[in-house]
VOLUMBA-824740 format. One record per residue (C-alpha): x negated, y negated, z negated; residue in one letter; residue number from 1; chain. Coordinates in pm, 1 decimal, padded with zeros to 6 digits. Each point is the difference from the previous one (the first is absolute). Layout:
N
<vomi <X Y Z> A NUM A>;
...
end
This chain:
127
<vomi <-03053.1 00157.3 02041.5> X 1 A>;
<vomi <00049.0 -00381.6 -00069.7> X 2 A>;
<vomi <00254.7 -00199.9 -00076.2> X 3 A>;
<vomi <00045.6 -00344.4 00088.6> X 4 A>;
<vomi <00160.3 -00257.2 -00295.3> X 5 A>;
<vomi <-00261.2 00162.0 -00269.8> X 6 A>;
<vomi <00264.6 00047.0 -00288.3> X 7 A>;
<vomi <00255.2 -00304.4 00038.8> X 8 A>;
<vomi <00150.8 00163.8 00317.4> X 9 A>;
<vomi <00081.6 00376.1 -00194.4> X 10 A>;
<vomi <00097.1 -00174.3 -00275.1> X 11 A>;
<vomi <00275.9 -00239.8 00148.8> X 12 A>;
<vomi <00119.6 00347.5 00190.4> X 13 A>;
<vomi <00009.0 00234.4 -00302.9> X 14 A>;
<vomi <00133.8 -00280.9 -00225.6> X 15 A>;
<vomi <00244.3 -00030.5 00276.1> X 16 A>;
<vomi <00114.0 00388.9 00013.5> X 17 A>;
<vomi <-00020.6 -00045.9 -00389.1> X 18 A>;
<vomi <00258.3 -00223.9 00036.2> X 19 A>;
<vomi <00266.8 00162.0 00260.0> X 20 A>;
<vomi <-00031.5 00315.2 -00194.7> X 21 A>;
<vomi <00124.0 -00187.2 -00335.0> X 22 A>;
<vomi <00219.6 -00197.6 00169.0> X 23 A>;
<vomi <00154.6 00381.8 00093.0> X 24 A>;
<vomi <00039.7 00115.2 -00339.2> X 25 A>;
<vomi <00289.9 00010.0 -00139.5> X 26 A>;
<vomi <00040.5 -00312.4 -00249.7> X 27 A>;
<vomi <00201.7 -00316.7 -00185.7> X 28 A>;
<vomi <-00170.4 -00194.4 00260.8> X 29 A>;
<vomi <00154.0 -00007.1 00366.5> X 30 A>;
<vomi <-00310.9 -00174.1 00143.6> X 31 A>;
<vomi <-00079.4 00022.8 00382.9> X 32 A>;
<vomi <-00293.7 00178.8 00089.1> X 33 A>;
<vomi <-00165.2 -00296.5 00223.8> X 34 A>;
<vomi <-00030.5 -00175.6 -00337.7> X 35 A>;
<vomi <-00132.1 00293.1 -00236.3> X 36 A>;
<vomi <-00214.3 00070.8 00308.0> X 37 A>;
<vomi <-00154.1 -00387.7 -00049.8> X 38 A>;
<vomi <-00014.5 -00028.1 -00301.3> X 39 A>;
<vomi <-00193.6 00384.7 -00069.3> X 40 A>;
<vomi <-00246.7 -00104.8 00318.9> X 41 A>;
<vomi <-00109.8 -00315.5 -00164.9> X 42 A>;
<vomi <-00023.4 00170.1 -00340.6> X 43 A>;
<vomi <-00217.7 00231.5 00085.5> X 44 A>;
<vomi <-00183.3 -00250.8 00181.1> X 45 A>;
<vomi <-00062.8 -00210.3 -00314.9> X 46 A>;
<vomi <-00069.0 00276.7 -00220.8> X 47 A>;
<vomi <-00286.3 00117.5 00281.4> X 48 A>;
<vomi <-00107.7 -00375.5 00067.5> X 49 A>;
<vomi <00015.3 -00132.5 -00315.0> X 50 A>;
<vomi <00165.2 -00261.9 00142.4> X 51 A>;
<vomi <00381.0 -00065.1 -00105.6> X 52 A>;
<vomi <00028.0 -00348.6 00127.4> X 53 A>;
<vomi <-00107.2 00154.5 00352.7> X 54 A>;
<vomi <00259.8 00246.0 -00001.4> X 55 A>;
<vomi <00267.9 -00254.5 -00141.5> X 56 A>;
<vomi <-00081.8 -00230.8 00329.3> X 57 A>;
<vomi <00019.5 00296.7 00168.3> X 58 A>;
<vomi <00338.0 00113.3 -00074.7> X 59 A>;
<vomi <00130.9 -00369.0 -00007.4> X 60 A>;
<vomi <-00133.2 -00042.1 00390.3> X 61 A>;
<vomi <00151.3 00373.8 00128.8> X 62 A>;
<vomi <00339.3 -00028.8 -00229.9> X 63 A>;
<vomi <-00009.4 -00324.7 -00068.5> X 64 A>;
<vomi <00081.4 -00194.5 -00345.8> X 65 A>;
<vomi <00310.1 00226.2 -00072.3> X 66 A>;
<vomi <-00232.9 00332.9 -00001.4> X 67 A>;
<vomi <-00234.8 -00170.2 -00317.1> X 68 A>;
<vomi <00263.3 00082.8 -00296.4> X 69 A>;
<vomi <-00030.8 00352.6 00104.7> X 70 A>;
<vomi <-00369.5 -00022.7 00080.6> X 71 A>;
<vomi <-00142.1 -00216.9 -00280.6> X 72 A>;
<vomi <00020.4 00269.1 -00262.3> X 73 A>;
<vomi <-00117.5 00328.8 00240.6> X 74 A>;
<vomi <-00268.5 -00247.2 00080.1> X 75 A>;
<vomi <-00078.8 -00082.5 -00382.9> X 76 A>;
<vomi <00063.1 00333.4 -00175.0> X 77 A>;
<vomi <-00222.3 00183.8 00319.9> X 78 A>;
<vomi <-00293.2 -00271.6 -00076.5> X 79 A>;
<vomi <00007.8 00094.4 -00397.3> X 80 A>;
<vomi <-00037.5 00348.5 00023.3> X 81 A>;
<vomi <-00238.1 00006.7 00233.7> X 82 A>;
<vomi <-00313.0 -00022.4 -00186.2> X 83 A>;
<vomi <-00291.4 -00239.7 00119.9> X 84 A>;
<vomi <-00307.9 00103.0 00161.2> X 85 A>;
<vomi <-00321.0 -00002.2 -00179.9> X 86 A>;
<vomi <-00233.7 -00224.8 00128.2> X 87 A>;
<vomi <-00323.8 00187.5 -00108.0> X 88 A>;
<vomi <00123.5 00293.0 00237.0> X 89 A>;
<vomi <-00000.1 -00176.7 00305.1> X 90 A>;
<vomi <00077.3 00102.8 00319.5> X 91 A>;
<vomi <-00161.9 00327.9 00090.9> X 92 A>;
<vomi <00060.9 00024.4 00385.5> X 93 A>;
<vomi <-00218.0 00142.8 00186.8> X 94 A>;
<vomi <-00194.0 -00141.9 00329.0> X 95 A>;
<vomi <00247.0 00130.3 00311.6> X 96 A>;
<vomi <-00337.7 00132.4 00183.1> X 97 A>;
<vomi <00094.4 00217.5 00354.3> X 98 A>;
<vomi <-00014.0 00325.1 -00265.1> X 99 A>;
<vomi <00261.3 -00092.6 -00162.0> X 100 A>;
<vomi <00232.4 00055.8 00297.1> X 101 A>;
<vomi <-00054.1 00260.1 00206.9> X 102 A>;
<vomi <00369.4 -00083.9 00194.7> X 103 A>;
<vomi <-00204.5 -00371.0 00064.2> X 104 A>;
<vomi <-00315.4 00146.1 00159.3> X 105 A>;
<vomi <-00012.3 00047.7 00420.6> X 106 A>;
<vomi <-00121.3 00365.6 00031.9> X 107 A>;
<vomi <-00435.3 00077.9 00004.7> X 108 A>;
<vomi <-00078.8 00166.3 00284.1> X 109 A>;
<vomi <-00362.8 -00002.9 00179.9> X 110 A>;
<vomi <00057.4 -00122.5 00381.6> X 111 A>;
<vomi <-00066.0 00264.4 00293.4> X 112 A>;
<vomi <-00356.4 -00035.1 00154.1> X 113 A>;
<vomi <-00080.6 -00216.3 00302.0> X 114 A>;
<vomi <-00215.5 00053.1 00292.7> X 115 A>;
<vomi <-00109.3 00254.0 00242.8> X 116 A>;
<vomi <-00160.4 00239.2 -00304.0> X 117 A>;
<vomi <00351.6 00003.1 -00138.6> X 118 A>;
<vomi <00157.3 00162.6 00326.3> X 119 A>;
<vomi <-00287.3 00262.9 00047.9> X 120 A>;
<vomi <00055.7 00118.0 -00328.2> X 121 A>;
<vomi <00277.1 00255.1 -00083.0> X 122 A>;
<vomi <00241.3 00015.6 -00314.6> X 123 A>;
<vomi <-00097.4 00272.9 -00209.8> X 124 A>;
<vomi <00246.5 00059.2 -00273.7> X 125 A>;
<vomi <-00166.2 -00067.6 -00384.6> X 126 A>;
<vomi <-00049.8 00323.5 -00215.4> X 127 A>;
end
């Protein structure tokens, strides 16, 4: 199966349920969901990016500039605990080749004969 948005796209939407489900709990906070929603989506989408100022422009451009107060430190606390990738790793994906999905592949199957020898010729079953 493949996804389409790599990692940014599941991370906005589980940041996102992240969010409603806090903004659930019971709390000192009466916060509205859209906002927790916002501001977990582009959390988790700096922490996974490495990239807070993305997910700050983010929220400020779907909530606008009254959403940053709430999003500025999910954004900052979500970027310093996710730890940083080590560059002698690399990435380690490997080469999509038609193997590699199955789903992707049109079914092999050898055409029917053509000609005249092909009609005098009856099916015998294989065994």
């Amino acid at each position: 199966m493949r996804a389409y948005g790599g990692p940014f796209t599941p991370a906005l939407v589980l940041g996102g349920l992240l969010g409603t489900f806090l903004s659930r709990m019971a709390g000192p906070f009466n916060l509205p969901a859209e906002a927790l929603a916002l501001a977990g989506g582009v959390a988790v989408l700096a922490g996974v990016a490495r990239a807070p100022f993305a997910g700050l422009a983010l929220a400020a451009e779907w909530g606008g500039y009254a959403s940053l107060p709430l999003a500025l430190p999910a954004v900052l606390l979500a970027y310093a605990l996710t730890p940083a990738p080590d560059p002698e790793e690399g990435l380690k994906e490997a080469p999509a080749t038609p193997e590699a999905y199955p789903s992707e592949t049109p079914p092999q199957s050898e055409p029917p004969p053509r000609g005249p020898e092909a009609a005098a010729e009856p099916e015998t079953p294989p065994g």
